[in-house]
Structures are given as C-alpha cells and as structure tokens.
MARMIMAR-198671 format. One line per field, with one value per atom (N, C-alpha, C): residue in one letter; z, y, x. Coordinates in steps of 0.05 Angstrom, whole numbers, plus 5000, padded with zeros to 4 digits. Each point is the difference from the previous one (the first is absolute). Example, Ala and Ser with C-alpha at 12.3 -4.5 7.8 and 13.67 -1.06 7.14 Angstrom:
% residues 2
fiza <- c(A A A S S S)
Z <- c(5156 5000 5000 4986 5001 5014)
Y <- c(4886 5024 5024 5021 5024 5022)
X <- c(5264 4982 5018 4993 5016 4985)
This chain:
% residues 372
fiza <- c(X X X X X X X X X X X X X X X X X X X X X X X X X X X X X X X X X X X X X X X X X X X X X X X X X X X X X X X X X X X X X X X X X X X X X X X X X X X X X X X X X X X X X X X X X X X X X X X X X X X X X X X X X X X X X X X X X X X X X X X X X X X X X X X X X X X X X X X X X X X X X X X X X X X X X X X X X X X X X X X X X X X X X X X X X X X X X X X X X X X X X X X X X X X X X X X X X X X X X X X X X X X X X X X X X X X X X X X X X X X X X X X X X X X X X X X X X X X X X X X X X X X X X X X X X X X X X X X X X X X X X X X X X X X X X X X X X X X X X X X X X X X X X X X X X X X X X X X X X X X X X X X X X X X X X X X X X X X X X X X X X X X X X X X X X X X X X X X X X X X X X X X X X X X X X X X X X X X X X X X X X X X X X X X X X X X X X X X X X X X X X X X X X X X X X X X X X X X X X X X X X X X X X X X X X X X X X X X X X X X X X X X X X X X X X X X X X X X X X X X X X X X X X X X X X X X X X X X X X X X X X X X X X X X X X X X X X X X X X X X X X X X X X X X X X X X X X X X X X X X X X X X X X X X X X X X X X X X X X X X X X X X X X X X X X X X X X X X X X X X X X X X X X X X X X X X X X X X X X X X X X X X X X X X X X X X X X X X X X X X X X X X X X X X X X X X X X X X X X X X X X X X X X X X X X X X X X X X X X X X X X X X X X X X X X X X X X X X X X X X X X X X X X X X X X X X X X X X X X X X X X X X X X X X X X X X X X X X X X X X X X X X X X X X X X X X X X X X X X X X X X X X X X X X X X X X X X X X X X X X X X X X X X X X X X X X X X X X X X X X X X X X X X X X X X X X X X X X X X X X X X X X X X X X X X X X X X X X X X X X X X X X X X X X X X X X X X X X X X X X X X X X X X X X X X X X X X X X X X X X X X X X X X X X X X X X X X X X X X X X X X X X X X X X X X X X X X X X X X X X X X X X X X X X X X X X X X X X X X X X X X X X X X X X X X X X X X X X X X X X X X X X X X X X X X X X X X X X X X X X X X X X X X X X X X X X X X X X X X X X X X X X X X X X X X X X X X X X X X X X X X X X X X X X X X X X X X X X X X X X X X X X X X X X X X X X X X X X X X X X X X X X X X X X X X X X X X X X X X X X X X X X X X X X X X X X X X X X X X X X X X X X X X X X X X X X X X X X X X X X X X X X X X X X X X X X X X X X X X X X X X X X X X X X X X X X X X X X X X X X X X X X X X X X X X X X X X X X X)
Z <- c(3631 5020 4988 4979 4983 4984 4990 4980 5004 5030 5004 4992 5004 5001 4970 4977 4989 4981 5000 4996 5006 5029 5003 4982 4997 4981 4976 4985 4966 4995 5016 4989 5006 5023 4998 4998 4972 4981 4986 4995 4984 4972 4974 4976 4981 5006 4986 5013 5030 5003 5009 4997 4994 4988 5011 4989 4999 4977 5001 5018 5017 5017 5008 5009 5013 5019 5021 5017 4993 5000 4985 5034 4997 5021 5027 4997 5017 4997 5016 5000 4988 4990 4990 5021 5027 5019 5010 4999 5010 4975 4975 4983 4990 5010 4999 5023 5021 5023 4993 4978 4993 5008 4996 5001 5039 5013 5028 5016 4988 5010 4998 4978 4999 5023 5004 5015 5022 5006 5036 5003 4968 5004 5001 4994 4992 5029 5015 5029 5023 4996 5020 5017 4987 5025 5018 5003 5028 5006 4984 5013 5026 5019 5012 4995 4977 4991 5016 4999 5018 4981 5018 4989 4981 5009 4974 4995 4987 4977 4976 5017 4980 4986 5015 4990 4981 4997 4987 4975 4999 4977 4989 5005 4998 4981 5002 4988 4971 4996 4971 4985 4980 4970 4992 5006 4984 5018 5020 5030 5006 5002 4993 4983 4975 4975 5001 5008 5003 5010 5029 5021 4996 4983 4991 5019 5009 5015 4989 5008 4989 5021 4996 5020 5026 5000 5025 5011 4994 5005 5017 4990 5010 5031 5000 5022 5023 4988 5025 5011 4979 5015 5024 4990 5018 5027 4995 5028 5012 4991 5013 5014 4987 5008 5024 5002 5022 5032 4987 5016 5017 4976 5010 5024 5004 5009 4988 4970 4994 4995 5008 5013 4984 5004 4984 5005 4979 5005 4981 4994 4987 5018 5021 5016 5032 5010 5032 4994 4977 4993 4985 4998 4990 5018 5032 5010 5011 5005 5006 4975 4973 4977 5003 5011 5010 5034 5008 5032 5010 4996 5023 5005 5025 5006 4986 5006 4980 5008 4981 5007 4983 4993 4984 5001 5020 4993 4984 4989 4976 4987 4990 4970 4975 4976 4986 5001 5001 5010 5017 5029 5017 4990 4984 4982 4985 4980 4983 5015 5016 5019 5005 5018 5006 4976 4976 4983 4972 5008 4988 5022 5024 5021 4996 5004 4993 4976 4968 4977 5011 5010 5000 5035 5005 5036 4990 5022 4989 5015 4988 5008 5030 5017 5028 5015 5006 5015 5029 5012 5020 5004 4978 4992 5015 5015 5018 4978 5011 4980 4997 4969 5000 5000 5010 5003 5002 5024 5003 4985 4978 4985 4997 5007 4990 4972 5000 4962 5005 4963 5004 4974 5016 4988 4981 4995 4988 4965 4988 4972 4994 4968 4992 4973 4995 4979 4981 4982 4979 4995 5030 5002 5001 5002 5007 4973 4974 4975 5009 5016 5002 5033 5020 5016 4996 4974 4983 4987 4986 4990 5017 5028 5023 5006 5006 5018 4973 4972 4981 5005 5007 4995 5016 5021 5030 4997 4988 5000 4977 4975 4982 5010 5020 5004 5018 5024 5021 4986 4970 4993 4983 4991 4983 5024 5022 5021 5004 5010 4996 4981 4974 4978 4991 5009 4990 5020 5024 5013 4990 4992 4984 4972 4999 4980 4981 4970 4979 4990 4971 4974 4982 4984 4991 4980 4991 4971 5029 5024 5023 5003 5006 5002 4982 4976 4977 5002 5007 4997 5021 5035 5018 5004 4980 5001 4978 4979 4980 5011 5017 5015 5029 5010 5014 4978 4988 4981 4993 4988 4989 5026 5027 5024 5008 5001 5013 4991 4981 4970 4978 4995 4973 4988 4986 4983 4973 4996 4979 4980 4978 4975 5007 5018 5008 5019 5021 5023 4985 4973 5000 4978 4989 4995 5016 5033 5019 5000 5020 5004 4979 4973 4974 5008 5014 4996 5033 5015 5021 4997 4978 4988 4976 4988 4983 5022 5016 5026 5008 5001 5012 4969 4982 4975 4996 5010 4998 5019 5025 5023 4986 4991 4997 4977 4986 4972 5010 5016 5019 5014 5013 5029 4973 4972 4981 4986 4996 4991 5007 5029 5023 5013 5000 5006 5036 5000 5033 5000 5027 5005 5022 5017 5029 5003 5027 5006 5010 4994 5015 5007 5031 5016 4999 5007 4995 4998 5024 4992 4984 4987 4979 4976 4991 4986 5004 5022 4991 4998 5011 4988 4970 4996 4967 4980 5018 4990 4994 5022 5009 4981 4974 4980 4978 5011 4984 5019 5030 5017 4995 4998 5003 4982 4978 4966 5006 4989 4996 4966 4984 4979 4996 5023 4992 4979 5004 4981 4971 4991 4970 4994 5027 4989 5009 4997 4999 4966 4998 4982 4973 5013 4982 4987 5002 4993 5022 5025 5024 5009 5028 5021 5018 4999 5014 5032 5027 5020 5008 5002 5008 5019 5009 5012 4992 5015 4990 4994 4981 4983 4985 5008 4981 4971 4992 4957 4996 5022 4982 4998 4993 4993 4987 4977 4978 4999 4986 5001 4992 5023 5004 5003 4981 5007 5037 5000 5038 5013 5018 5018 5033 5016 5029 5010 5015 5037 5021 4999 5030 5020 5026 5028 4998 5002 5008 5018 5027 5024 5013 5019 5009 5012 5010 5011 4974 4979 4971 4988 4996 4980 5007 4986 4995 5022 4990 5014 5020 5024 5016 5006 5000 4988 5030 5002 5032 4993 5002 4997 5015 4992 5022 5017 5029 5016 4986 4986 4989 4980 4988 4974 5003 5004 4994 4985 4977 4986 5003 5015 5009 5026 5010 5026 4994 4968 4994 4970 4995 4972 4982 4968 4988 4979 4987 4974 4976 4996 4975 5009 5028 5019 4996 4990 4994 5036 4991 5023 4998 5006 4985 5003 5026 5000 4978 4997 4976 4979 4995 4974 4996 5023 4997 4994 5007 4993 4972 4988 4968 4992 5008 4985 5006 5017 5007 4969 4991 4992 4969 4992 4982 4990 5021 4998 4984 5025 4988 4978 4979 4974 4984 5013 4974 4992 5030 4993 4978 4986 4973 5007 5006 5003 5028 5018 5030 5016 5028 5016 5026 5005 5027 5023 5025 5028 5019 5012 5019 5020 5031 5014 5028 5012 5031 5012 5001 5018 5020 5016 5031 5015 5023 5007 5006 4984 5000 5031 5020 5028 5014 5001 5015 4983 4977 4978 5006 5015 4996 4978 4991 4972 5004 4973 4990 4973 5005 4982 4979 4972 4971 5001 4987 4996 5000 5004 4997 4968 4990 4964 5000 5005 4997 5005 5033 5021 4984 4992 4990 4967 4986 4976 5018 5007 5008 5010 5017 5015 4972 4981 4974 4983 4996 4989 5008 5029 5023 5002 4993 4998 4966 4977 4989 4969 5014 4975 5019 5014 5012 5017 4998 5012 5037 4998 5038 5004 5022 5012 4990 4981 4987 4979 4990 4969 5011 5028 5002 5017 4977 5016 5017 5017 5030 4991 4993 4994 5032 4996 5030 5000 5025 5005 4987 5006 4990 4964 4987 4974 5001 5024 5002 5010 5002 5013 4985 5012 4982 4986 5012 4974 4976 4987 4985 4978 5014 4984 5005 5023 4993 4981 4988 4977 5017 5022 5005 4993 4986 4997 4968 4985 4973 4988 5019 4995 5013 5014 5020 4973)
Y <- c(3377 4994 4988 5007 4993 4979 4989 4980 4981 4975 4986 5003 5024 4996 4999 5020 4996 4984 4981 4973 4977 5004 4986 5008 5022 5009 4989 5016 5003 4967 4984 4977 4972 5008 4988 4996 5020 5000 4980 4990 4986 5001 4988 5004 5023 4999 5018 5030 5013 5016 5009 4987 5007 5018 5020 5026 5004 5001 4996 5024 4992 5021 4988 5021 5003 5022 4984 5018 5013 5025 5010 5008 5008 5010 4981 4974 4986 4991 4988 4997 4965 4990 4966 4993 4999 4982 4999 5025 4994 4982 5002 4989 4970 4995 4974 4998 4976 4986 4983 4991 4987 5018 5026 5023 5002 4998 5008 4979 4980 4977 4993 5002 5006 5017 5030 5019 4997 4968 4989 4980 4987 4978 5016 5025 5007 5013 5010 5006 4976 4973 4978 4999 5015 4993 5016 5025 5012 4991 4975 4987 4986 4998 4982 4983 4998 4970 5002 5023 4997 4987 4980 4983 5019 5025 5013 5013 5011 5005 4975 4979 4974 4989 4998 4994 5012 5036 5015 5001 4999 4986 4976 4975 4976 5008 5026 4998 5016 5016 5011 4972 5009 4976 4988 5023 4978 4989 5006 4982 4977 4988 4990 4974 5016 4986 4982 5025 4979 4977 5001 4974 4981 5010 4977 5002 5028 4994 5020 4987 5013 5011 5010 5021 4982 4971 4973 5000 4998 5000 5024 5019 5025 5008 4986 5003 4982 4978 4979 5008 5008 5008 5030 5011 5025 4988 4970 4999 4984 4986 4984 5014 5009 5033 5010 5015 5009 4984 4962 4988 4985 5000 4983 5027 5024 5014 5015 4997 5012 5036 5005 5038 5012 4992 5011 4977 5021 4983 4978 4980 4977 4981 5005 4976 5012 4981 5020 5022 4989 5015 5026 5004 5017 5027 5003 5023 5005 4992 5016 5014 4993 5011 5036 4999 5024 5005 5004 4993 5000 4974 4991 4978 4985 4982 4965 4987 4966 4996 4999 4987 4986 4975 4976 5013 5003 4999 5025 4988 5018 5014 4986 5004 4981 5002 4988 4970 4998 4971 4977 5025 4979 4999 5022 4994 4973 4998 4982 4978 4989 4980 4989 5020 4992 4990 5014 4980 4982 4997 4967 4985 4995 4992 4987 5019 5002 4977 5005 4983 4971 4995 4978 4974 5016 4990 4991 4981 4997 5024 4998 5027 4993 4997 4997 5025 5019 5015 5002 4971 5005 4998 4992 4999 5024 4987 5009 5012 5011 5018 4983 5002 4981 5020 4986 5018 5034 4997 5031 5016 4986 5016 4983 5027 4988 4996 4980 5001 5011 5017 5012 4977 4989 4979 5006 5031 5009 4999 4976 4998 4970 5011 4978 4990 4972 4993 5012 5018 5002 5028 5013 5029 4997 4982 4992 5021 5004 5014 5038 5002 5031 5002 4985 5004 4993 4984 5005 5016 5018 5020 5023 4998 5027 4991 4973 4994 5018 4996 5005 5030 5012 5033 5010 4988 5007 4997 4975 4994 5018 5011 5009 5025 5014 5029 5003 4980 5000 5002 4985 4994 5034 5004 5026 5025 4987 5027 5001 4981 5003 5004 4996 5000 5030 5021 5019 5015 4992 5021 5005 4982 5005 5017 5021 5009 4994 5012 4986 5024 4979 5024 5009 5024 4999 4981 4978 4983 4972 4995 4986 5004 5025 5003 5003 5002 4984 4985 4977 4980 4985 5013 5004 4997 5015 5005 4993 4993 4982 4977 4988 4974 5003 5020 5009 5001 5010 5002 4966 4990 4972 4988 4997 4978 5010 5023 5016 5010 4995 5016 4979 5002 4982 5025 5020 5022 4983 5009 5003 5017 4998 5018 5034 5006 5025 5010 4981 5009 4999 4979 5002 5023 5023 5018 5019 5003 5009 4989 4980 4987 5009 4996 5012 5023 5020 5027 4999 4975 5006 4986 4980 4985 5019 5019 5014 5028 5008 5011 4991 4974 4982 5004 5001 5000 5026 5020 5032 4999 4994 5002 4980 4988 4977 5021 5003 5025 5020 5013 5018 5004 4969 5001 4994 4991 4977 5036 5023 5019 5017 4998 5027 4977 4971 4998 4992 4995 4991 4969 4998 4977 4985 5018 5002 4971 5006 4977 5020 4995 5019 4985 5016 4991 5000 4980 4995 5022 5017 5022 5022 5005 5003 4996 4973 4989 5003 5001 5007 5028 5018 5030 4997 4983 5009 4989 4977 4988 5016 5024 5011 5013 5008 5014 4979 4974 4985 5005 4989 4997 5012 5031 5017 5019 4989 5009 5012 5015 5011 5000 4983 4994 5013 5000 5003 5022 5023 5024 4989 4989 4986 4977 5007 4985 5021 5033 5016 5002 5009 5002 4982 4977 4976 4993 5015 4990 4995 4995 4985 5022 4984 5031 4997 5013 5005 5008 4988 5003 5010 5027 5008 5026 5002 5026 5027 5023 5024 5010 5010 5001 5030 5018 5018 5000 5014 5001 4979 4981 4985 5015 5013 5023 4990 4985 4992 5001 4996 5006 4967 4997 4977 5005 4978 5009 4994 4981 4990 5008 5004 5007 5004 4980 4988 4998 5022 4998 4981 4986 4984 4998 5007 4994 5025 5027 5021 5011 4985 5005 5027 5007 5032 4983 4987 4986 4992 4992 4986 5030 5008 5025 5028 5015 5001 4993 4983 4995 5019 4984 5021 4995 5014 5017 4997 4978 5006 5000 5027 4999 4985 5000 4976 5031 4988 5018 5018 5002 4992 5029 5002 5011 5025 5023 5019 5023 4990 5027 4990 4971 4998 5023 5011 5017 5024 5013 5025 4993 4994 5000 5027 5000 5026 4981 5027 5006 4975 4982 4991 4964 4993 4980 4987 4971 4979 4993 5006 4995 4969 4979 4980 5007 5014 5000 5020 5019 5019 4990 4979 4980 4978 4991 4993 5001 5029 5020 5001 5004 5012 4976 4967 4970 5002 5012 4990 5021 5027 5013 4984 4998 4988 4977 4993 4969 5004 5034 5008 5002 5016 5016 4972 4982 4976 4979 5007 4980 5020 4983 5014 4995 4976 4988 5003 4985 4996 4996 5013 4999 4995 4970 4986 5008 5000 5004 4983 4989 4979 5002 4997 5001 4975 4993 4984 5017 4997 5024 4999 4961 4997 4987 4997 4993 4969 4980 4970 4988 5009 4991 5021 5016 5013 5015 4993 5010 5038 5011 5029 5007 5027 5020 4999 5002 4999 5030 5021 5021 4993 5013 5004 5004 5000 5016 5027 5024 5033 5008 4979 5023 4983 4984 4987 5015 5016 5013 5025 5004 5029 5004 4973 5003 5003 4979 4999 5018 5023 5026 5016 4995 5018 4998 4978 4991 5008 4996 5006 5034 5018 5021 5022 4980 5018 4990 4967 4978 4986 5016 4993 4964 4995 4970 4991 4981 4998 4966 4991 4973 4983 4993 4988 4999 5012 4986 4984 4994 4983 4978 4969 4981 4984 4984 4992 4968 4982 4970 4986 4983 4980 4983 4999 4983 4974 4975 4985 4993 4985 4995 4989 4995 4981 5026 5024 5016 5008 5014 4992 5023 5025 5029 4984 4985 4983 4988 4988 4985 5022 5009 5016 5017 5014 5017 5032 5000 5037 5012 4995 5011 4988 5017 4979 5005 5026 4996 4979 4982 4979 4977)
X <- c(5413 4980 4975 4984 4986 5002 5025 5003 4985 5005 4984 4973 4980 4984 4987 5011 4996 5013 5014 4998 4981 4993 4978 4965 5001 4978 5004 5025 4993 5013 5018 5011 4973 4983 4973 4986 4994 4972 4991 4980 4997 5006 4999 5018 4969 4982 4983 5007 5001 5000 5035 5018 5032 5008 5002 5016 5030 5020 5030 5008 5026 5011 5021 5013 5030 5004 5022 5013 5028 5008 5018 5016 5015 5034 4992 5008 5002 5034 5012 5024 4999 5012 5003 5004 5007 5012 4970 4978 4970 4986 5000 4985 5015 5024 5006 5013 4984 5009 5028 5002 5029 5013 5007 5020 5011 4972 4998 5021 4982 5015 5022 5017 5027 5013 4980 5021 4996 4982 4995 5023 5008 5021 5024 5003 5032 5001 4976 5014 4999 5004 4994 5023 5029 5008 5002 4972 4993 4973 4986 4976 5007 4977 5001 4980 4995 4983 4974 4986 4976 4982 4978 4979 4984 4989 4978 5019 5022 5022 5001 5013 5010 4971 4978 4965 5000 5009 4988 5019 5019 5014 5000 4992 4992 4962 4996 4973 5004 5023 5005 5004 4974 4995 5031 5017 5029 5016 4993 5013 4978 4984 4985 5000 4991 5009 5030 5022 5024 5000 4996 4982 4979 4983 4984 4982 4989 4983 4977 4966 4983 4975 4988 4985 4984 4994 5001 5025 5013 5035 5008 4997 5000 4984 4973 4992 5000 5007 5007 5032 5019 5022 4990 4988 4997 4990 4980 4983 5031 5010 5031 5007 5013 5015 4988 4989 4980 5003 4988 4991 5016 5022 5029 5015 4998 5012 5021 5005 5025 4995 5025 4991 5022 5025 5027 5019 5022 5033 4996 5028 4999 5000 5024 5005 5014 5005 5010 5024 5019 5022 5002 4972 4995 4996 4990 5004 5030 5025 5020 5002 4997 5006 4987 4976 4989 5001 5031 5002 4972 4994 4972 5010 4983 5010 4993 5014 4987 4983 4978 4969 4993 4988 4984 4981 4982 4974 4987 4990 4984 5010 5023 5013 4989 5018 4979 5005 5029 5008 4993 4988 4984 4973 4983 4978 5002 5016 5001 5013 5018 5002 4972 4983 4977 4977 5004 4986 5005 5028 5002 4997 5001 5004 4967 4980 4977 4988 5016 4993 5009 5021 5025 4984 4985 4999 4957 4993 4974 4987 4971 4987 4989 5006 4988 5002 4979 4996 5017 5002 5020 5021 5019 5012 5029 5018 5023 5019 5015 5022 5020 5014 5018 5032 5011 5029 5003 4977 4996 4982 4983 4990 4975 4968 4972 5001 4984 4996 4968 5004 4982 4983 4976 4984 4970 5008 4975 5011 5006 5012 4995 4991 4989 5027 5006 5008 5008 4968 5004 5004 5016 5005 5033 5006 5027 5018 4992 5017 5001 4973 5000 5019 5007 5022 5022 5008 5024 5005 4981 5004 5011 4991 5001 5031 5003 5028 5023 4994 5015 5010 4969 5015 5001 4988 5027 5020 5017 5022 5024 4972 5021 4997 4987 5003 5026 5000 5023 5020 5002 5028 5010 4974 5009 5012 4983 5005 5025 5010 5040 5005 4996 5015 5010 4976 4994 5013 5017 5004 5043 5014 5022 5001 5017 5001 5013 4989 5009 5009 5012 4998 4983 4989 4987 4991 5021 4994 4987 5011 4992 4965 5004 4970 4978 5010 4980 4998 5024 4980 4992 4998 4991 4973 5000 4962 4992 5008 4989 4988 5023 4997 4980 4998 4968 4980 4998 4978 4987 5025 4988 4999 5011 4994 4966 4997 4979 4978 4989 4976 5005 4978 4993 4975 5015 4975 4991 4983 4977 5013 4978 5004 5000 4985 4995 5024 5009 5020 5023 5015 5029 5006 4991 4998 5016 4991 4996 5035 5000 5033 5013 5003 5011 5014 4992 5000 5020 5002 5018 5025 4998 5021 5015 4986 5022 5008 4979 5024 5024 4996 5024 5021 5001 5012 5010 4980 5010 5024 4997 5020 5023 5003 5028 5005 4990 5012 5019 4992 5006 5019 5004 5019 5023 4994 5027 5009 4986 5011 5004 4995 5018 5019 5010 5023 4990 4973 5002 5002 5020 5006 4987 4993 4995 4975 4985 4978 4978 4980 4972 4990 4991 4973 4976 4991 4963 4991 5010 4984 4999 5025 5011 4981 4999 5001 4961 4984 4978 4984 5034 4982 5005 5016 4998 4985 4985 4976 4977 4995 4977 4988 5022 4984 4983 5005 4985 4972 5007 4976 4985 5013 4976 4988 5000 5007 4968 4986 4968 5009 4978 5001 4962 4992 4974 4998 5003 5000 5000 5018 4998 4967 4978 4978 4977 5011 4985 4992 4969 4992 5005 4986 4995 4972 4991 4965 4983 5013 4978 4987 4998 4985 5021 5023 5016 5000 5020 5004 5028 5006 5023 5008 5013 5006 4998 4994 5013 5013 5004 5040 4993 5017 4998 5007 4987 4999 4988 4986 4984 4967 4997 4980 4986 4992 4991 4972 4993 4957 4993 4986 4981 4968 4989 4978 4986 5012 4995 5022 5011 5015 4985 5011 4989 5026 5001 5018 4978 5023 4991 5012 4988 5026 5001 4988 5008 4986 5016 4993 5018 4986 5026 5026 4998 5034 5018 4984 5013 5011 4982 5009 4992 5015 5016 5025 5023 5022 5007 5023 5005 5040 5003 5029 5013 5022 5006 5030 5017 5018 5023 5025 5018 5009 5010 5012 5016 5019 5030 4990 4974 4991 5002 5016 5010 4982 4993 4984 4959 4994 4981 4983 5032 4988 4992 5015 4997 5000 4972 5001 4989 5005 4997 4988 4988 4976 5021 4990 5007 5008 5002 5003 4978 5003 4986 4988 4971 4990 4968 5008 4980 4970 4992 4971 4992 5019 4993 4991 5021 5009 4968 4996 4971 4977 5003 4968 5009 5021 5001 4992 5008 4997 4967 4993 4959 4989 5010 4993 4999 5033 5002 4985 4992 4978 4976 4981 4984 4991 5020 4996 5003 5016 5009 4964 4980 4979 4992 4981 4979 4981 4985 4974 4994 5016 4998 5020 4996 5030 4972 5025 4986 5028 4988 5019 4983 5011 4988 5020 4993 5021 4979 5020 4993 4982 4972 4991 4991 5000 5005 5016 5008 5032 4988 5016 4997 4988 5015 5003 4968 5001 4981 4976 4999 4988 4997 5018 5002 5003 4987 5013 5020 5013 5027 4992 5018 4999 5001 5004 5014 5025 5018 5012 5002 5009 4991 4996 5011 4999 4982 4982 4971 4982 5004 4990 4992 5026 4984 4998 4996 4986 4970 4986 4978 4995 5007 4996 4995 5019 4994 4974 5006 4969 4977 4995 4984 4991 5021 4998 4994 5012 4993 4981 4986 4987 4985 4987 4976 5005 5019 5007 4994 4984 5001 5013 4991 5006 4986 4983 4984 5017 5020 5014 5015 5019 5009 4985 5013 5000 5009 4991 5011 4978 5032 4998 4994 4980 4998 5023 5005 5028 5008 4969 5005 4988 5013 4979 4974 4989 4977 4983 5013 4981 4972 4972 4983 5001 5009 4999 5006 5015 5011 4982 4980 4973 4972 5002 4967 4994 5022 4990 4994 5011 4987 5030 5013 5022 5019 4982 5010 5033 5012 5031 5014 4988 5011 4994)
C-alpha cells in the first residue's frame, strides 16, 4: 500500500540529499510490470479487449518499447481511443464468441476503420461518412507511425488470443510463449533477467513432462498455474538487510536491533490483522490453547519491533478520514502503549504529533512547532 509512495519520496530526491533504500517482500510480478503483463497476455483468451485494459498494457516500458512507441505516442493514442469511441471486442465477430450479440460499433476495428479513414480522407469537418463509416479527422500526418503502431498490437493481441486458446504440449508451449514473449515485449537489461526465470520454468516443465514419460497436451490454464510460481515468486526477502533504510513487512524472527525502527500505517482497521475464518473451518469454532491465532501473532510482531529499536521507534498512523476529515483511531497496541506511557512516564497529548494535511500548510514554516 505504501510502495508508491515511498518511491515517490526516496526515488525523488535530489542527488545531495539521496538516501539508498529498498523495498523488501514484494512479489516480482509487482516490482517488474514485464512480469504482470505477461500474466494479462497469457489470460487474453478470456479478455474482452476492453479499451483501459489494452491502454494499460500498451503503457508497460517493454510493450511499448516493442511498438515503438514513446510517452507523445502514448497519449495521443489514449485521446483516439477515447474519442474515436472504441469501448471493447476486436471486431463484430467477436461477441457470439462471448454469446453476445454482432455489434461493430465500438470495437476496436470500427475504432481504427474510423481512423485511417480519418489519415487517408482530407480533413474537412463536414465531411459525410464513407461506406458507413465517420472518419475520425482529428490526425495529423506525422502521427500516422504511432496508429501503426496501435493497429499492430491490436492485431498481434487478437491473433495471440486464438492462438492461446488450443492446447499444446509441454515442449509446444515453450515455445508458445517464447514466441509471445518476443511478438509482445522488448525488455531491457533489468526486465530480461525477469523473462529468464519464466523461460527456464518453461525448461523445468519440458525436463519433467521428457522424465515422467508425459505425452499428453495441457491447457492454458494448466499451463499458467504452473507459471504462477514464477508470477508470484517474493524475492524481496533476499534484499533484506543490505545497508539501506529498509521498507518491509512484519515477519516474525525478524527481531534484529536497529538503531531506527518506524511502523507506519498503523491504523486500528490495518492492524493488528483480522482473522475471518472460512465457513467450512472446523477447529476455528472451538479453538484451544496453542491455536495460531493472528491478532495474537501481531501484538507479539508490535512488541518484537519495540525491543529491536535502540535509538528511536517512530509509529505514525492516518489520523483523519480522507473524505470527511473525521478521526480515524490507532491501532489498539498503539492505543494502549500511549495509555501506558500516559500512566506510568508522566506522558500527555502534547508528545504526539498531528501533521497538517497539506505540505503547504503553515505549522510547516512558522516555527511554533519545531518537530514539524
């Protein structure tokens, strides 16, 4: 929930005040969009090609990059898009495929009809429809490479979307998706690392099916639960305790003594967790002494936190509701450190601080509050 933000902080410092850091137990399919995007191409043939889906894959750096398209490119297709009407589907033949009925309009076909129609026709505003179709006249010349680029991966997605719905064999579907990989991404030094690691998946599985003797064909979907341990690999842990100022979860036995240690987000709805068993859960209804219970498990991770600061332990939590600026509680193991404090170290409402909403606020610059 945090990452973004602190990305946007520590990655936009300037180079004098840049402090090294890392986010640790994130999954790779979050820390590389190459990864995601793959597991948007390997389920297409239950897309229906919606306009902000296909946009939003058309904007990962190696989908992109493949296309040849660059961040002007990117936004004039989004205003097309939009303006031309295109909503879903490829072409009319595309809704019995999802028993709906045949419709043109505002697929991507009648989109893109409408703007070559548009490049190809002069620009005259009043301009009558030709063979059933407006051109859309808001395109210039020298935009003409970035709606070749769009017609391209409309066209190579439709084609992957059938392709992908026959089953193969496992040595088939290596090179299935090899051949997605190279039609669809063009990675970098940083992303083919990433692919590496779903291409010798693909090499583990053919090993496998050649020494247990399978002959058989698997299905897509098959074939992408077994992907999933790539998808959803958490590698972060291996960039715990590297020298930075680390961003990671609560993990038990990670105990260790820091001189800083800062919980953030410990709001009462956040934490400690809340435990909702499934219907089905049997020793949830009558549980006994020794039964892993997480809120328990929480208070011991807040505790463990405690003893691990040396110097300083920060807690910060949301303390008005975005929409109506109502209080918003602590957390309770917040609640009642401060009740502790309060009661037996002379502590009141004056040790804590309460940040102004916005950064421009003036507590900020006047100086009556020099922890601000």
């Amino acid at each position: 929930l945090y990452a973004p933000y602190v990305d946007a902080v520590f990655a936009a410092a300037p180079p004098e005040q840049r402090i090294p850091w890392s986010i640790a137990d994130r999954r790779l399919g979050v820390e590389q969009p190459v990864l995601e995007a793959l597991r948007q191409f390997l389920l297409l043939p239950r897309s229906r090609l919606e306009a902000s889906s296909v946009l939003s894959l058309l904007e990962v750096p190696a989908v992109s990059r493949r296309f040849g398209l660059e961040d002007a490119g990117l936004e004039r297709i989004r205003t097309w898009v939009m303006e031309s009407g295109v909503r879903w589907g490829e072409d009319a033949e595309m809704g019995p495929t999802l028993e709906l009925p045949p419709a043109r309009a505002n697929t991507w076909r009648f989109g893109l009809d409408r703007l070559f129609l548009g490049y190809a026709l002069p620009p005259d505003p009043d301009l009558d429809p030709f063979a059933g179709i407006l051109p859309f006249i808001d395109l210039e010349g020298g935009e003409v490479a970035w709606l070749g680029a769009l017609a391209d991966f409309i066209e190579t997605l439709a084609g992957w979307r059938r392709r992908l719905t026959q089953a193969r064999s496992p040595q088939d579907w290596r090179e299935a998706v090899n051949a997605l990989i190279a039609d669809l991404l063009a990675p970098d030094q940083d992303e083919e690392p990433v692919l590496q690691l779903v291409r010798e998946r693909l090499d583990a599985l053919v090993s496998l099916a050649g020494r247990t003797g399978f002959s058989g064909t698997l299905s897509l979907e098959v074939m992408r639960a077994l992907l999933e341990s790539v998808l959803e690999d958490s590698r972060g842990a291996q960039r715990f305790l590297t020298g930075r100022v680390t961003f990671c979860n609560m993990v038990p036995m990670r105990s260790i003594p820091f001189r800083v240690v800062c919980l953030i987000g410990m709001n009462g709805e956040a934490f400690p967790r809340s435990q909702r068993p499934q219907s089905f859960d049997l020793m949830a209804r009558t549980s006994r002494r020794g039964d892993r219970f997480r809120r328990r498990d929480d208070r011991y991770l807040f505790l463990e936190a405690m003893l691990s600061a040396r110097d300083l332990l920060y807690l910060s939590w949301v303390g008005r509701d975005q929409r109506d600026d109502s209080i918003k509680v602590p957390s309770v193991v917040v609640s009642e450190l401060i009740d502790y404090l309060k009661q037996g170290h002379g502590w009141s409402d004056r040790h804590l601080i309460q940040h102004p909403l916005q950064p421009f606020g003036q507590a900020y610059f006047d100086g009556a509050d020099p922890r601000l």
